[in-house]
C-alpha positions in Angstrom: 33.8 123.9 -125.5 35.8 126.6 -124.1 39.7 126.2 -124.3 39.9 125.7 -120.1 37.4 122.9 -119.7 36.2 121.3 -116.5 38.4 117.7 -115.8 35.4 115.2 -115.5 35.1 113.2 -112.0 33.6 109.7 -112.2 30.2 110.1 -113.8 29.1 107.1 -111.0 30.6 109.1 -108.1 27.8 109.4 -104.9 27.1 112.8 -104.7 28.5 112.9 -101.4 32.1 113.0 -103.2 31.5 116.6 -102.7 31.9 116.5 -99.2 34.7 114.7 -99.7 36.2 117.5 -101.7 35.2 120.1 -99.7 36.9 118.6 -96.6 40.0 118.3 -98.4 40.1 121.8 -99.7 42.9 123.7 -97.7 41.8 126.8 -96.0 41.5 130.2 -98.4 42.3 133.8 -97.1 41.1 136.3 -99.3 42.9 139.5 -98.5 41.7 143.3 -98.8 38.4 142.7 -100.2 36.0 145.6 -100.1 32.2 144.4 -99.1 29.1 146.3 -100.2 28.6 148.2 -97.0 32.3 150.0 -96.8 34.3 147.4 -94.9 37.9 146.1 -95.9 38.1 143.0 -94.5 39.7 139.4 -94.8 37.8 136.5 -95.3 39.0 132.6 -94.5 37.0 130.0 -95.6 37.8 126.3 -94.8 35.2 123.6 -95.2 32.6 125.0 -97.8 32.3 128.0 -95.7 33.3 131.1 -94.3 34.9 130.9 -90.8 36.5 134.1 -90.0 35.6 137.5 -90.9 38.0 140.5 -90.0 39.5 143.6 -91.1 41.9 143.8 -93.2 45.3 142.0 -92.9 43.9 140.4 -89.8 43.6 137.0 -90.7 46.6 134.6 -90.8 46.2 132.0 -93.8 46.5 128.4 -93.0 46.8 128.2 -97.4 46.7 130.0 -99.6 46.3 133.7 -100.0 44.3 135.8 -102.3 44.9 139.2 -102.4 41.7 140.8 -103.3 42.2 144.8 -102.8 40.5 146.5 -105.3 37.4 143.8 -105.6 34.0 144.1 -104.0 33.3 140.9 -102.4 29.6 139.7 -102.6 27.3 136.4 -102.8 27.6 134.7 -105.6 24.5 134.7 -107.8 22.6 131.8 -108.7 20.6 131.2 -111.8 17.2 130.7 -111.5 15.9 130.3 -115.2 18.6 128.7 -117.9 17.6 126.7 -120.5 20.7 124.5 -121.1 19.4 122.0 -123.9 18.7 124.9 -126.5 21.5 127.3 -125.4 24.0 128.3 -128.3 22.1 127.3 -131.0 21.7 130.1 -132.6 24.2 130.4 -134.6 22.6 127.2 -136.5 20.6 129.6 -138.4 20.6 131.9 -141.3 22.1 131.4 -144.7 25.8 131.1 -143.8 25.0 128.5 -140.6 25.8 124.5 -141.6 22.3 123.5 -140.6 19.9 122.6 -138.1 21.3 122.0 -134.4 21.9 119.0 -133.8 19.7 116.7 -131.6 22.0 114.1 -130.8 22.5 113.7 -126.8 26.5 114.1 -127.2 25.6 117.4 -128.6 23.3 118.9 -126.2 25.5 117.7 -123.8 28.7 119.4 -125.1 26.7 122.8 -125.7 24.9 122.7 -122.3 27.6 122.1 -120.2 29.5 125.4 -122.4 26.4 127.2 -121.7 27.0 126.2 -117.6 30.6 126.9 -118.0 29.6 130.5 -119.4 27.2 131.4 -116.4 29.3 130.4 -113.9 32.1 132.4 -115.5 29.8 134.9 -114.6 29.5 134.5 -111.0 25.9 132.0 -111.5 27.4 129.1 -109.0 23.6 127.2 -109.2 22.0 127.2 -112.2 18.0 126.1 -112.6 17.8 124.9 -116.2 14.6 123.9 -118.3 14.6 121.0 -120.5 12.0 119.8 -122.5 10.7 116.3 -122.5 8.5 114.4 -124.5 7.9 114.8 -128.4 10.6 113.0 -130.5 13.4 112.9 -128.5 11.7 111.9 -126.0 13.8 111.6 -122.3 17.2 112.3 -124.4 17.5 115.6 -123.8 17.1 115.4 -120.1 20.1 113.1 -119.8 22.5 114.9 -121.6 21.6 117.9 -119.1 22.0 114.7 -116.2 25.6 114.2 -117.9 26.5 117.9 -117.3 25.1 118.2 -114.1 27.6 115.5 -113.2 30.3 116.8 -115.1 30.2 119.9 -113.6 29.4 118.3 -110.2 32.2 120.4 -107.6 32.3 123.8 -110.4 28.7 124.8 -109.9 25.4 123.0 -109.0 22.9 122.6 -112.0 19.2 121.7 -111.2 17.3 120.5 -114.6 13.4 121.2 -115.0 11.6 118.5 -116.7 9.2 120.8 -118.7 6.9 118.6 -121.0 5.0 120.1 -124.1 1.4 118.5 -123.6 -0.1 116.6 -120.8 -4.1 116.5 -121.1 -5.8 114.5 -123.6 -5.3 111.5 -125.8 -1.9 113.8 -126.6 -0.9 114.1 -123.5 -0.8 111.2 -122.4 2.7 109.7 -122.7 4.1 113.3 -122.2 2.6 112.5 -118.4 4.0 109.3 -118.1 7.3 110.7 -119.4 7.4 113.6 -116.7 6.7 110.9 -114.0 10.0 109.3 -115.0 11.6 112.1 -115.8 11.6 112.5 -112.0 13.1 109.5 -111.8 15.9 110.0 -113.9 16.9 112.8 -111.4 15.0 116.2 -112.6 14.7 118.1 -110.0 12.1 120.6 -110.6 8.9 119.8 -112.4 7.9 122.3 -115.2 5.7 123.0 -118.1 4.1 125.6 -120.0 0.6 125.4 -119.9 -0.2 128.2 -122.4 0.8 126.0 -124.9 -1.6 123.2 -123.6 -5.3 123.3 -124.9 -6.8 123.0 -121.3 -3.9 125.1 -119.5 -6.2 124.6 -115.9 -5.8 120.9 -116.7 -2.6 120.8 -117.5 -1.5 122.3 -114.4 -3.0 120.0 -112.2 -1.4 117.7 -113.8 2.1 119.1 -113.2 1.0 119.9 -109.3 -0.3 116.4 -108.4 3.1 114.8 -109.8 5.1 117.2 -107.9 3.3 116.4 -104.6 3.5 112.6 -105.5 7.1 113.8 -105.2 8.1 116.7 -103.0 9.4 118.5 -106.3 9.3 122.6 -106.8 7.3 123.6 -109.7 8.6 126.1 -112.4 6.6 127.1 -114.8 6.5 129.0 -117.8 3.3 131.8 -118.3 3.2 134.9 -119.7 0.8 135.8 -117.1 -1.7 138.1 -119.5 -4.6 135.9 -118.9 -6.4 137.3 -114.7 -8.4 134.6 -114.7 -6.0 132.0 -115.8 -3.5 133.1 -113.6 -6.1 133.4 -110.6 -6.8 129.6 -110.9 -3.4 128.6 -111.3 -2.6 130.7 -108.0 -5.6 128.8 -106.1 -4.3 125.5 -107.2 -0.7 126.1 -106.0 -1.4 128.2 -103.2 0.7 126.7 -99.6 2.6 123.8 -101.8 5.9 122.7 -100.6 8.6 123.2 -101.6 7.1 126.0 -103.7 5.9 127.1 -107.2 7.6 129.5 -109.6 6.1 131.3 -112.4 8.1 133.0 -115.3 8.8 135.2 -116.9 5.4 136.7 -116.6 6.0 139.2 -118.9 2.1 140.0 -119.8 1.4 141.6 -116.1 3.4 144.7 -117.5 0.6 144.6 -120.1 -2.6 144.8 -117.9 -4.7 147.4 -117.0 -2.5 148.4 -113.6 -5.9 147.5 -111.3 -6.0 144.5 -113.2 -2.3 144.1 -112.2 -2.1 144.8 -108.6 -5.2 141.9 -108.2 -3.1 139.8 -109.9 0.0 140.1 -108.0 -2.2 140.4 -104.5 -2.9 136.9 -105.4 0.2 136.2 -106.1 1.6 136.9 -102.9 -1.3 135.0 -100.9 -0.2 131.9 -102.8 3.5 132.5 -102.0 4.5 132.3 -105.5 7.5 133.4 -106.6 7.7 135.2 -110.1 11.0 135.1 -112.1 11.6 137.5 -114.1 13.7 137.8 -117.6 15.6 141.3 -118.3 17.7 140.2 -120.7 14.8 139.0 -122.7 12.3 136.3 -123.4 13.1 132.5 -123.6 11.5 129.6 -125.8 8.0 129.7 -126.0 7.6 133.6 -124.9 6.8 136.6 -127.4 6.9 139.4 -125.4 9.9 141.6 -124.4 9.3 143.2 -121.7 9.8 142.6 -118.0 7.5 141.6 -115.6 6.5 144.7 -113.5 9.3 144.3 -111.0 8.0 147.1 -108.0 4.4 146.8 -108.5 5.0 142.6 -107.6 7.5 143.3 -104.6 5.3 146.3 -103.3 2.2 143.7 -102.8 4.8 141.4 -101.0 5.4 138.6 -104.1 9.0 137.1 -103.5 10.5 138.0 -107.1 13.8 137.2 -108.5 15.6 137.3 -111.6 17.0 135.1 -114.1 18.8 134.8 -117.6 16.5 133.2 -120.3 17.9 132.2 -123.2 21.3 132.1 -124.1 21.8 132.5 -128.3 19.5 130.5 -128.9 16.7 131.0 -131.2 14.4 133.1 -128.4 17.4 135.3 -128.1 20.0 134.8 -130.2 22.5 136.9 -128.2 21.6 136.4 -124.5 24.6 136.7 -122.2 23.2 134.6 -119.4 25.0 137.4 -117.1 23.4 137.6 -113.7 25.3 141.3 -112.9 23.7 142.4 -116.1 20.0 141.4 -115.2 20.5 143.4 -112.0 22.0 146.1 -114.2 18.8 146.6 -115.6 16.7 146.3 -112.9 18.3 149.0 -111.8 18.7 151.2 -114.4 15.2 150.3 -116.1 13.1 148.9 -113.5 13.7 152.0 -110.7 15.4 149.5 -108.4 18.5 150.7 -106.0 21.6 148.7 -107.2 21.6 146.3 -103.7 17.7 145.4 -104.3 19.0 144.8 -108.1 21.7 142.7 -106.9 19.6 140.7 -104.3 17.1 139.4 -106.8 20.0 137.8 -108.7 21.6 136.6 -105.6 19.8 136.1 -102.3 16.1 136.4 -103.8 17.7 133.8 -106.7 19.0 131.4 -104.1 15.8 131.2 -102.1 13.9 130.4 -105.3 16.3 126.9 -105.8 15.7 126.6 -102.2 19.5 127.2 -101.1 20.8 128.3 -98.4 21.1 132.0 -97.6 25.0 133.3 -98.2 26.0 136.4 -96.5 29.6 137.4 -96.2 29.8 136.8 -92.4 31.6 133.6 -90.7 29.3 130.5 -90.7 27.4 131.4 -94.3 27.9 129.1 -97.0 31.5 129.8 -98.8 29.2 130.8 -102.1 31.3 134.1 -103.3 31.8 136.5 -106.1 34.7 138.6 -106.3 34.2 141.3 -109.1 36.1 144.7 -109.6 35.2 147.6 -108.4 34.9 149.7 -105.3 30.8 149.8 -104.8 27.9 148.1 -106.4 26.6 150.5 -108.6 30.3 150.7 -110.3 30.6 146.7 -110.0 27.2 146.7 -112.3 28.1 149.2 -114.4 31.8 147.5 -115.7 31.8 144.2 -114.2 34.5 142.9 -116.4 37.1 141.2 -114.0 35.2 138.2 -111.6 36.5 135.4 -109.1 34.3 133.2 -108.4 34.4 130.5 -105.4 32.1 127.8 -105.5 31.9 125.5 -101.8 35.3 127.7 -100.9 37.2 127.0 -103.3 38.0 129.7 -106.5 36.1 127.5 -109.6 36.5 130.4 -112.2 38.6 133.7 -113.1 37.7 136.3 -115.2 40.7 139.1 -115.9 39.9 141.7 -118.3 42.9 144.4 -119.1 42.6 147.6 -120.9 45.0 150.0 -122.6 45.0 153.3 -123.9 47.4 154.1 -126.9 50.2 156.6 -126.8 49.6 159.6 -127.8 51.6 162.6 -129.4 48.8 165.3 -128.9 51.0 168.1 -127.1 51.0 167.7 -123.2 49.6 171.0 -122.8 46.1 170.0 -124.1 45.9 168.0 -121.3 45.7 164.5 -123.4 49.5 163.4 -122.8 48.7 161.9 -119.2 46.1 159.5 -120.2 45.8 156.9 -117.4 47.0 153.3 -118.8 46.1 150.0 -117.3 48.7 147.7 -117.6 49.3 143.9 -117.1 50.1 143.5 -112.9 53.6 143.4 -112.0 54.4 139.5 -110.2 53.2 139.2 -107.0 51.1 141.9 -106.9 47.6 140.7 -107.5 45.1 140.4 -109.6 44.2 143.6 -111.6 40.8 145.1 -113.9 
């Protein structure tokens, strides 16, 4: 765990404790703060949420002050595709590593909720993570994700995705009653990869009639290179509430691009959202490439964007960094830096069926601060992030850089390097 770890509330704590603790929150003025369109303005949030917007140095502060000059001010990003019960495991392998990772539920615990901590450091304040069920450990894993979603419960909101290995057959059998119970247990997505199933059409109807049984979102993984596969699976889930997801969908980048647009016309009649990975693959998925990101959105498929793995053995040095998925959106996929951003923020939210944030009074107090004066900049060196989760600031990023001295003669223009320096008290936070 990281040195600045989260103080547990009471595991048995109603989840309405977090209204509790957004109603005592005092009021929060952050000052000077530039948002995407131009504007310096104020913000005061109070209650979970924004309730006054105004230019800057408008806004009186009923608390405390934040002064913010120098930050663009955006919604936070959310995390539509984590995988919390195999994140940081990487480093358990090789010839130097002290063995296998560990299974135990303590374990996963301790490295999923580091792995939360790490996205939300980030800016991710909901996080959608998969966690396998079934097999040997059976509904293990899915607690100790439970256990983090409770010790985290007030720093960021985590969503786990029952995802079981097999469900037709003899095989599948128990894996099915295991899912049904995993719903019980509190998983609040219900997932699956049914490539890895040998009747894939089977397996997910199995997966849509359980979540109908229980008004649960489906997330699943596919690499979508199979038309016909993927046509079925879109006619199956085609109108369901609360919706379907499909990720990371990586083979449509690999089709014939007729073969493509079909598939993503379909798509978008079954209003199915596709996640994509930029960062990389997760378990389960070879290819690493991206979904085809403007050919999906130009035939009207809701798309967003999400993290993957992070170190583990899929990709042993993800980031989980929402800012650098929309980084390369924009700078690989074609996309302008604000559609890059949305799919990690608004487009990601909409996916975990949140509500919309927008930096104007009455939104949602779901907010990332990160340096920089425009977005394009803010994705090129996000180093420095604030982060306010239900209006209160859950995590602080400060990153500080320094040039050394030199003696090259002033006349060759190197003796007025600029130097960034540690900010003088009281004046606010600095890159």
């Amino acid at each position: 765990m990281p040195d600045s770890q989260p103080r547990r509330p009471d595991d048995n704590a109603p989840d309405s404790a977090d209204a509790a603790t957004t109603a005592d929150t005092p009021a929060l003025v952050l000052g000077g703060a530039r948002l995407a369109d131009g504007r310096a303005v104020d913000v005061r949030l109070s209650g979970g949420r924004i309730e006054a917007v105004g230019t800057a140095g408008s806004l009186t502060a009923r608390g405390p002050r934040i002064d913010l000059r120098g930050y663009l001010l955006l919604p936070a990003p959310a995390e539509p595709h984590a995988h919390g019960d195999t994140a940081l495991t990487a480093d358990s392998l090789g010839p130097d590593s002290p063995g296998p990772a560990s299974h135990r539920s303590e374990d996963i615990q301790r490295r999923a909720t580091e792995a939360a901590l790490l996205q939300l450091g980030h800016g991710a304040t909901a996080l959608r993570t998969h966690v396998r069920v079934g097999d040997v450990q059976g509904l293990a894993p899915l607690e100790a994700v439970l256990q983090t979603r409770r010790a985290l419960r007030g720093l960021a909101d985590v969503l786990p995705v029952a995802v079981p290995r097999l469900l037709t057959g003899i095989a599948g059998a128990d894996s099915l009653a295991m899912l049904r119970d995993a719903v019980k247990m509190g998983a609040a997505v219900v997932g699956g990869c049914p490539d890895l199933d040998p009747d894939p059409t089977g397996y997910t109807e199995a997966v849509l009639e359980i979540a109908a049984e229980h008004g649960c979102p489906v997330d699943l993984h596919t690499d979508a290179d199979d038309p016909a596969r993927l046509a079925r699976l879109a006619a199956m889930a085609s109108g369901l509430r609360p919706g379907v997801a499909l990720g990371p969908c990586a083979g449509l980048a690999h089709l014939p691009l007729d073969a493509a647009a079909r598939a993503a016309d379909r798509l978008a009649a079954a209003g199915i959202t596709v996640v994509c990975l930029p960062q990389g693959g997760c378990a389960g998925s070879e290819r690493r490439t991206t979904a085809p990101v403007r050919l999906l959105r130009s035939a009207g498929v809701h798309v967003t964007a999400g993290s993957g793995a992070l170190r583990d053995t899929a990709n042993p040095v993800g980031r989980g960094d929402p800012l650098e998925a929309a980084y390369l959106l924009a700078s690989q996929a074609g996309l302008r830096a604000e559609q890059a951003y949305a799919l990690v923020s608004t487009s990601a939210r909409a996916a975990l069926g949140l509500p919309d944030v927008r930096v104007e009074a009455g939104f949602p107090a779901e907010l990332l601060a990160v340096r920089g004066e425009r977005l394009s900049a803010a994705l090129s060196l996000a180093y420095s992030r604030i982060v306010i989760h239900r209006g209160r600031i859950v995590a602080r990023t400060s990153a500080v850089r320094e040039y050394c001295d030199s003696d090259a003669d002033p006349a060759a223009g190197l003796g007025g390097l600029p130097r960034q320096g540690r900010p003088e008290p009281g004046t606010g936070p600095r890159n």
